[in-house]
C-alpha positions in Angstrom: 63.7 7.9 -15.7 64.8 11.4 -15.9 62.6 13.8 -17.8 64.1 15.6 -21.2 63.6 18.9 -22.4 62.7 16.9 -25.9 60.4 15.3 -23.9 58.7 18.4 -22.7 58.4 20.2 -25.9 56.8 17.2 -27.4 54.1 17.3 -24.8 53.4 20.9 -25.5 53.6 20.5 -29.1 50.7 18.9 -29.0 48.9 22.0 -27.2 50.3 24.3 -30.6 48.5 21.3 -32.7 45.3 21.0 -31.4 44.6 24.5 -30.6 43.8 24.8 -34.0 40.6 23.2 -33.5 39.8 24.9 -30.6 39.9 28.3 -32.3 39.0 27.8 -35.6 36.3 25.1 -34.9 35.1 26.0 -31.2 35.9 29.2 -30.6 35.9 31.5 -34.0 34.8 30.4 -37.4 32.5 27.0 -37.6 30.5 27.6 -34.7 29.1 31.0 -36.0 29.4 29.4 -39.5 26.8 26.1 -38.2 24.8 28.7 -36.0 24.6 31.3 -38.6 24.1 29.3 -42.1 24.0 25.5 -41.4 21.3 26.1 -39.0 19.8 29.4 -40.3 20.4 31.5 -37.4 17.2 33.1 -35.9 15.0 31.6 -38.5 16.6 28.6 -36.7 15.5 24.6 -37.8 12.8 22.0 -36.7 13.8 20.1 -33.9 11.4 17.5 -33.1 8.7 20.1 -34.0 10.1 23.0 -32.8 11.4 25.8 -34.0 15.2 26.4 -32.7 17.3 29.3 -32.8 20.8 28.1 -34.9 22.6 29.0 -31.6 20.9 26.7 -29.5 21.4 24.0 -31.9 25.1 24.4 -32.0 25.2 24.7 -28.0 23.2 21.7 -27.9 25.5 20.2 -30.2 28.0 20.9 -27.5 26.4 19.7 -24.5 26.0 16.4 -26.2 30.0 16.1 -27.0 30.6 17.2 -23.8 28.2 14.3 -21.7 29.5 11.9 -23.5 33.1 12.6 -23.0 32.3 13.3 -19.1 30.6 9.8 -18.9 33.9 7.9 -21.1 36.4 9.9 -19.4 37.0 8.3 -15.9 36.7 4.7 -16.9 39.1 5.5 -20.0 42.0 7.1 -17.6 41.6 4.1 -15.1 42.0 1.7 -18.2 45.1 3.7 -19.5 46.6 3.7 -16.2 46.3 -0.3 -15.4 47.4 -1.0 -19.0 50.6 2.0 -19.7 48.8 3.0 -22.1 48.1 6.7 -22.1 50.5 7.7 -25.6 48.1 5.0 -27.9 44.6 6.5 -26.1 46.1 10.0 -26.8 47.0 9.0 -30.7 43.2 7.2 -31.0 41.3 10.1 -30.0 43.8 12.4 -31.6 43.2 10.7 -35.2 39.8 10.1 -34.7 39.0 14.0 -34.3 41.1 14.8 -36.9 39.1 12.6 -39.4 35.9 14.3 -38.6 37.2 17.7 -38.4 38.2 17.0 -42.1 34.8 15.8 -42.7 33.1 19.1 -42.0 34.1 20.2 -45.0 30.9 18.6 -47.0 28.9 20.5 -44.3 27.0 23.2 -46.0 24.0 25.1 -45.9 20.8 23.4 -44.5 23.3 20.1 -43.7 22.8 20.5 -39.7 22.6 17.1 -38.5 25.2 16.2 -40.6 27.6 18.8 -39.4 25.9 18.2 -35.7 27.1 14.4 -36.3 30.4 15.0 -37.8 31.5 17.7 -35.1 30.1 15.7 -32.1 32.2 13.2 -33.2 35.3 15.4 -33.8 34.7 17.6 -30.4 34.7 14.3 -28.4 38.1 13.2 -30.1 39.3 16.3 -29.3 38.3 16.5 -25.4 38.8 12.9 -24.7 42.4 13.2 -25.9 42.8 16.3 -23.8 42.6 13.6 -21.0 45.2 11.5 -21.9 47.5 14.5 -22.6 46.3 16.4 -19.4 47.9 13.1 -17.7 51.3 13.1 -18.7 51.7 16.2 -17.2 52.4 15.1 -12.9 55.3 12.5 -15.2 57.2 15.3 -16.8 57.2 18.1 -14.2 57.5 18.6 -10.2 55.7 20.4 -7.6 58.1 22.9 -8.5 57.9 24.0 -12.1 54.4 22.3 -12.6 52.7 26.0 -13.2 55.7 26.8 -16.2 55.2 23.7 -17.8 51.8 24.0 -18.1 51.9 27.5 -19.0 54.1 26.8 -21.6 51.5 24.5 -23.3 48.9 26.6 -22.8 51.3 29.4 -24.7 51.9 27.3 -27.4 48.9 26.7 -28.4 47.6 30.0 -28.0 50.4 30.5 -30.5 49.2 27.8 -33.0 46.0 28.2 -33.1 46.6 31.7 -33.5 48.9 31.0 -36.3 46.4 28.8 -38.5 43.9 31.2 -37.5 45.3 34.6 -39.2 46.2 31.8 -42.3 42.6 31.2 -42.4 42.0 34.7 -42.6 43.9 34.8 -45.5 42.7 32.3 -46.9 39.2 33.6 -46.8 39.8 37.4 -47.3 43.5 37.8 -48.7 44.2 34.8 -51.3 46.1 36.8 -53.5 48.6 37.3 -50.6 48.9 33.9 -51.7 48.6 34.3 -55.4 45.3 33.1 -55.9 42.1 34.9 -57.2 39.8 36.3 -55.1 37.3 33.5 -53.6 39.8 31.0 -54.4 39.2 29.4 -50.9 35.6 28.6 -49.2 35.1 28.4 -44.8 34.8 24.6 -45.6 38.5 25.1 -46.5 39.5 26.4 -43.0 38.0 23.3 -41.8 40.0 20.6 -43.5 43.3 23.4 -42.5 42.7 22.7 -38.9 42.6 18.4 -39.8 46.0 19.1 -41.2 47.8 21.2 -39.2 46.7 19.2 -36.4 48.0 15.8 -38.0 51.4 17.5 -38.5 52.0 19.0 -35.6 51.2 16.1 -33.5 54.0 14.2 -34.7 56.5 15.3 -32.2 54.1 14.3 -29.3 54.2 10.9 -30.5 57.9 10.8 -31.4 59.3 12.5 -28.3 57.0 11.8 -25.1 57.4 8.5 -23.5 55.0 6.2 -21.2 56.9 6.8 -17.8 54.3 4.7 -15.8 55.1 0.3 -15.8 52.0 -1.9 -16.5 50.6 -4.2 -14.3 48.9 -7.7 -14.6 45.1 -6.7 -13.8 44.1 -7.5 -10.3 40.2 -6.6 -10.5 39.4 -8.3 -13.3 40.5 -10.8 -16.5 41.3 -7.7 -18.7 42.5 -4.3 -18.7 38.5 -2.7 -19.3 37.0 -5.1 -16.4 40.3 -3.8 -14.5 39.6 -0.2 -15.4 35.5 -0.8 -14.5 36.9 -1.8 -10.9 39.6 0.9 -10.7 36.9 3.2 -11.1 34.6 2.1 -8.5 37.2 1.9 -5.9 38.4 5.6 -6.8 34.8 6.7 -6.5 34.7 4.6 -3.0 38.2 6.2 -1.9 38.0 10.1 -2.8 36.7 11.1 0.4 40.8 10.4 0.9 41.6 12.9 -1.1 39.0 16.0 0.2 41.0 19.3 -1.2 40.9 17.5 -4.5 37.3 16.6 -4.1 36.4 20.4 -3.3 38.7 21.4 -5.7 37.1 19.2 -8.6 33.6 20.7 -7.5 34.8 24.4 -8.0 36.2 23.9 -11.3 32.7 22.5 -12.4 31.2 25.1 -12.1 33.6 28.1 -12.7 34.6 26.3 -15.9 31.1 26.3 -16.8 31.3 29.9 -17.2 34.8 30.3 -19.0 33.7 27.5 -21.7 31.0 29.2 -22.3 31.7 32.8 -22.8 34.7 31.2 -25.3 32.2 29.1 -27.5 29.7 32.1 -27.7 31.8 34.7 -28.0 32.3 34.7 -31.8 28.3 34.1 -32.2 27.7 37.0 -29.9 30.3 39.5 -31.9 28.1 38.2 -35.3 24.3 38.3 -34.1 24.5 41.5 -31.7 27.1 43.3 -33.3 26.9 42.4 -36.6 30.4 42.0 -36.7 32.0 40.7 -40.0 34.3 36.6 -40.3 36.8 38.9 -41.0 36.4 41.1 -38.0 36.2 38.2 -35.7 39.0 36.7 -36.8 41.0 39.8 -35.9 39.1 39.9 -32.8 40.1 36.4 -32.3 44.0 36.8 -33.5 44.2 39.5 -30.8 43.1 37.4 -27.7 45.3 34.7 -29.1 48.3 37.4 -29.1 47.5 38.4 -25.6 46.6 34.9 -24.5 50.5 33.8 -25.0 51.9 36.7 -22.8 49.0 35.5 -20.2 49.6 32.0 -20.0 53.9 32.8 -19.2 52.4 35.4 -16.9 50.3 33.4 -14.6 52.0 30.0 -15.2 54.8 32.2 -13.1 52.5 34.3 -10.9 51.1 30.3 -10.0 54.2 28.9 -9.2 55.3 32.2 -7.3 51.9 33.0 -4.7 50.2 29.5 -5.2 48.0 28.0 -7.7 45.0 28.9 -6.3 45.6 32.5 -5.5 46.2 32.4 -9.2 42.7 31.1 -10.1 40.9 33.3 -7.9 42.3 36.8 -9.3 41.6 35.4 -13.0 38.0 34.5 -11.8 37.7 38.3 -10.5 38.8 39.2 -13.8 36.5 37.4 -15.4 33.3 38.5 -13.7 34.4 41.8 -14.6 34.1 40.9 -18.2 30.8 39.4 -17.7 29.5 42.1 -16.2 30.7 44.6 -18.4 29.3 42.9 -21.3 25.7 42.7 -20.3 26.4 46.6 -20.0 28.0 47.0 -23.2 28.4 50.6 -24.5 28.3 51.9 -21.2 31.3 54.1 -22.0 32.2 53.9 -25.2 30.2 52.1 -28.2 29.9 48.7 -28.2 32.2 47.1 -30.7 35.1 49.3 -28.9 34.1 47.6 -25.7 34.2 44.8 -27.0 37.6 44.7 -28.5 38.6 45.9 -24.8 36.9 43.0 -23.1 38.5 40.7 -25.2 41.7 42.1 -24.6 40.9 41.1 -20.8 39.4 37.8 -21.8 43.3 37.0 -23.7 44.9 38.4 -20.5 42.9 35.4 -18.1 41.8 32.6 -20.5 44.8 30.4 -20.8 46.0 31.8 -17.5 42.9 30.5 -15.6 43.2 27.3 -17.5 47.0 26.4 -17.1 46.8 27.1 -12.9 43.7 24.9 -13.1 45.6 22.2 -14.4 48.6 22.6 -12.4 46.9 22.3 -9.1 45.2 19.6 -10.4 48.9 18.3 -10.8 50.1 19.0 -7.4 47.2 16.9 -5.8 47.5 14.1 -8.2 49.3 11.1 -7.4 51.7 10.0 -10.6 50.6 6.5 -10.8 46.8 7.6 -10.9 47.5 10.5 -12.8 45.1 9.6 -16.1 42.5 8.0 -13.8 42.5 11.4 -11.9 42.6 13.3 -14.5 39.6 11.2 -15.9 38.0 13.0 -13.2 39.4 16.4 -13.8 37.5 15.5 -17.4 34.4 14.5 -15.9 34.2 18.3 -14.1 35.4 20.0 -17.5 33.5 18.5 -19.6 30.3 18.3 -17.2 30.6 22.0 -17.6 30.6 22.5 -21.1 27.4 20.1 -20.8 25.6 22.7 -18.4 26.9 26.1 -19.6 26.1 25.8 -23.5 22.9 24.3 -22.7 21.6 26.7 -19.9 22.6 29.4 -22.4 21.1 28.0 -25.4 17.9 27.3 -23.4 17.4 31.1 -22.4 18.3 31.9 -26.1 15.7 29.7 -27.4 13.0 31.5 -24.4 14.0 34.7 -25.8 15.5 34.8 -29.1 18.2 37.0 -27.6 22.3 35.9 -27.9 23.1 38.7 -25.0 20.0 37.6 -23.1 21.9 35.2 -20.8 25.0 36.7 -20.5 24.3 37.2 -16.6 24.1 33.2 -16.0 27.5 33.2 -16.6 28.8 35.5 -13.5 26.6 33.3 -11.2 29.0 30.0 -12.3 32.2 32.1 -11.6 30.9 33.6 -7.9 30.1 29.9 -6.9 33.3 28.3 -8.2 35.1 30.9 -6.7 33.2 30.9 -3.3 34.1 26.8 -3.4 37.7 27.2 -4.6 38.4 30.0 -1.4 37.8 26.1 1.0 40.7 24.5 -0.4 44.0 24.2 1.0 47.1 23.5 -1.5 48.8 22.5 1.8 46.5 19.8 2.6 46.1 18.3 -0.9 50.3 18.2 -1.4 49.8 15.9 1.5 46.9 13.9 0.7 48.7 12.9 -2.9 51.0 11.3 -0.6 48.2 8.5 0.3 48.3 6.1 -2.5 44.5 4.7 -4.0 44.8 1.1 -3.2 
């Protein structure tokens, strides 16, 4: 079945729609809002007797989501792909994040399990349904124009959540741009805007993209979850089939474990070391949003012109330099200039590093195991947001000190680089030609 344009822009559509969450939730305003108030920031909260900094809490928060959408992930994909039924896991996960995303709203001051519970909840609706969506992308591309198409997601949603982002900060700093009085709208507000806009502009994934793959009578089991149990075991007993994949998978644990992390600290690290204002980050945010569209085309074409992973590797480089340079910040200039600068490069390589990732993923993914694999392309994604959030909130709660970790990160992006150099994109194009029986 031939794939349409319609078809296309539905899939990235839903890139514009949840990247609303992952700005305004993840990346900019509730994380420093639950690190900062919720869980009282350095005065911190009792945790099973302890006292814990607010940012560890809210990375902890994180690394729970995160395991448990790595350990759901794999058997999930297997069970989509025996049963066709990627589109109705996407819309599950989908609606079920968008419920608890509106639910932070009644998260105040003080109210940190219940806004631990409530985004949990939402952050593993939104990466589990990441998986499904990841999927469809081997069915609606080729070998070819894999590293446009998924460029052009990552574009679009730099674009939407960049859009609902600088609504927020109008919400919160300009309402009578809107006509309303000053104060008019709360941060629980922005909150419930994300659940919205995410609702909406999902609708075109559900109306346009289409289940390409057929489904099959289970052969493992009675059902399609025993089926997906045995789908997974054999996968795990037949990767060793698919070795640049396997290395491949390995790399991207571990470098991701250093871009997740410097994107759900960075807006906590502007507010506790530079005293930065909501309004200021946003800004700060809006930018790297702006710049993040031009480099997701950018490298979606520099991938498809020198290779995928050439493409990783230079945004890796780039990204060490940013770690490094802000562990020295105001080495030149102060350190709020710096730090605009930095994220300036951070825009130029986050959704570039991201949409190669997932295209070589693509090119070394058989179709008709594509959410299965991708289950596993989860497991090393989100198994990084596990061990990056948590190493860092660990050295934050040894030593009180946001920046004090900042250095953990380069180590993740010199490994995963050192593992990515092994691979061979000529040897994996041929391995996805070996079907997992």
């Amino acid at each position: 079945m031939p794939v349409t344009k319609r078809e296309i822009f539905g899939w990235a559509m839903y890139d514009f729609a949840n990247s609303a969450f992952a700005t305004t939730i993840l990346a900019v305003i509730f994380n420093q809002y639950f690190a900062t108030i919720v869980a009282g920031g350095e005065r911190g909260v009792e945790f099973f007797g302890y006292r814990l900094h607010g940012a560890s809490f809210f990375t902890f928060s994180v690394a729970l989501s995160m395991a448990i959408t790595a350990i759901l992930s794999p058997f999930l994909g297997a069970v989509a792909d025996a049963s066709a039924s990627k589109k109705r896991f996407l819309m599950a996960f989908c609606y079920t994040a968008i419920l608890f995303t509106g639910l932070l709203y009644f998260v105040h001051a003080g109210n940190y399990w219940r806004g631990a519970f409530f985004f949990i909840i939402a952050n593993i609706g939104f990466a589990g349904g990441n998986v499904f969506y990841n999927a469809f992308l081997p069915e609606i591309s080729t070998d070819q124009n894999i590293g446009r198409i998924s460029g052009l997601g990552w574009a679009l949603g730099y674009i939407g959540g960049g859009v609902l982002l600088g609504i927020n900060l109008i919400m919160l700093k300009y309402p009578g741009w809107l006509g309303l009085p000053t104060g008019f709208f709360v941060v629980q507000d922005c909150f419930v805007s994300v659940a919205l806009w995410w609702l909406i502009f999902s609708l075109p994934t559900f109306l346009f993209l289409r289940e390409k793959t057929k489904k099959t009578a289970p052969s493992y089991g009675k059902n399609y979850f025993s089926e997906g149990y045995q789908r997974l075991q054999h996968t795990f007993r037949r990767i060793r089939t698919f070795r640049e994949l396997t290395k491949f998978l390995v790399a991207y644990l571990i470098y991701n474990d250093g871009i997740e992390t410097v994107i759900v600290m960075a807006s906590i690290f502007g507010a506790q070391v530079l005293r930065m204002e909501t309004g200021e980050i946003i800004l700060f945010f809006l930018m790297i949003q702006g710049i993040a569209f031009i480099g997701s085309l950018i490298f979606g074409c520099l991938a498809d012109a020198i290779g995928n992973k050439k493409a990783v590797m230079i945004s890796l480089g780039i990204w060490s330099l940013i770690v490094i340079w802000a562990f020295r910040l105001g080495v030149i200039w102060d350190p709020k200039t710096e730090y605009w600068i930095l994220g300036g490069l951070a825009g130029i390589v986050m959704g570039g590093s991201q949409a190669a990732s997932r295209s070589l993923q693509g090119i070394f993914t058989p179709n008709v195991n594509s959410a299965e694999f991708f289950g596993f392309f989860a497991v090393s994604g989100k198994f990084a947001s596990v061990f990056g959030p948590l190493i860092y909130g660990i050295l934050i709660a040894i030593t009180g000190s946001v920046q004090s970790g900042i250095l953990s990160v380069l180590f993740f992006f010199i490994v995963g680089m050192a593992i990515l150099w092994t691979v061979n994109e000529k040897k994996g194009l041929e391995e996805k030609q070996k079907p997992v029986l």
